[in-house]
C-alpha positions as CSV (number, residue, x, y, z in Angstrom):
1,X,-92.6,7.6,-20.4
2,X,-90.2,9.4,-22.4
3,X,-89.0,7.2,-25.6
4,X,-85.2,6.6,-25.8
5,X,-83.1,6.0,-29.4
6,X,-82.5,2.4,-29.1
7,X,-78.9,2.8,-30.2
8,X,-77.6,5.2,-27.9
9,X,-80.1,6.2,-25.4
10,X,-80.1,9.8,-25.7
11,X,-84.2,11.5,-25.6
12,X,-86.5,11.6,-28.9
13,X,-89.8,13.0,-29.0
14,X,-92.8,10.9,-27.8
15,X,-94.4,11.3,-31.2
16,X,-91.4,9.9,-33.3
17,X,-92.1,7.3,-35.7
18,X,-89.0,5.6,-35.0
19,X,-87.5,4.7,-32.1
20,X,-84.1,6.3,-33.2
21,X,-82.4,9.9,-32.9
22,X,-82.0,11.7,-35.9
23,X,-78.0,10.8,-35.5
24,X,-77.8,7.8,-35.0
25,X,-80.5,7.2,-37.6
26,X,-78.3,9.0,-40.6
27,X,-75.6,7.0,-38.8
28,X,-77.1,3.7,-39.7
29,X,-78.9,4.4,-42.8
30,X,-77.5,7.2,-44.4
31,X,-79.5,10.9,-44.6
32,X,-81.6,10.2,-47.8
33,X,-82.9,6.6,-46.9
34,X,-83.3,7.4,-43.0
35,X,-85.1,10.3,-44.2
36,X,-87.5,8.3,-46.8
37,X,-88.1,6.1,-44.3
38,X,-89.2,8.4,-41.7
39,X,-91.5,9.9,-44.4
40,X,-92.5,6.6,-45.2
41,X,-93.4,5.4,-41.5
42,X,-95.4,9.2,-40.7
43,X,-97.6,8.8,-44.2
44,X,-98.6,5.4,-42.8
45,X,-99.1,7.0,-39.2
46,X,-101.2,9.3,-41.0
47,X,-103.3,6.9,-43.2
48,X,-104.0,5.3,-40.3
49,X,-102.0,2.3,-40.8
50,X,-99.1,2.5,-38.2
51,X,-100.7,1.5,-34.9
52,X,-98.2,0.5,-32.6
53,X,-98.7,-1.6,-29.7
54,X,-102.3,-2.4,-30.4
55,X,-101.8,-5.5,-32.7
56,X,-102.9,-7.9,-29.9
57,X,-105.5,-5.8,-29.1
58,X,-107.1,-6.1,-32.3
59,X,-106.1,-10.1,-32.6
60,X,-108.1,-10.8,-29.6
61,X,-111.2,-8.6,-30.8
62,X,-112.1,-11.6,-33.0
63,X,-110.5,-10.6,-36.4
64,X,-107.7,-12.8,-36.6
65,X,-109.0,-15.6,-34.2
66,X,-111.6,-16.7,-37.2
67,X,-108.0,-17.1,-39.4
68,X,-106.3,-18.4,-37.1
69,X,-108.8,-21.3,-35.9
């Protein structure tokens, strides 16, 4: 499934961080801060800590059910 920018729909890579072309992203937040944050949001893909989608996943493994209860 090919990922779409949500602002204008045009085509982004499957491996983006962000779920917004590069346009519309300087668009929105200006070329220095949509820039930080893309370097922000691939350093934390990198670390490891930017898992998306799987954040039910690893609720119902029993990690968060012990807090929650």
């Amino acid at each position: 499934m090919a990922k779409k920018c949500v602002y204008c729909n045009s085509a982004i890579a499957d491996d983006s961080v962000v779920d917004v072309c590069e346009k519309c992203g300087i668009m929105v937040w200006g070329e220095k801060m949509f820039k930080a944050i893309k370097d922000s949001m691939n350093n934390a893909r990198n670390k490891g800590d930017l898992f998306q989608g799987s954040v039910c996943e690893t609720a119902m493994d029993g990690g968060y059910r012990d807090i929650i209860k």
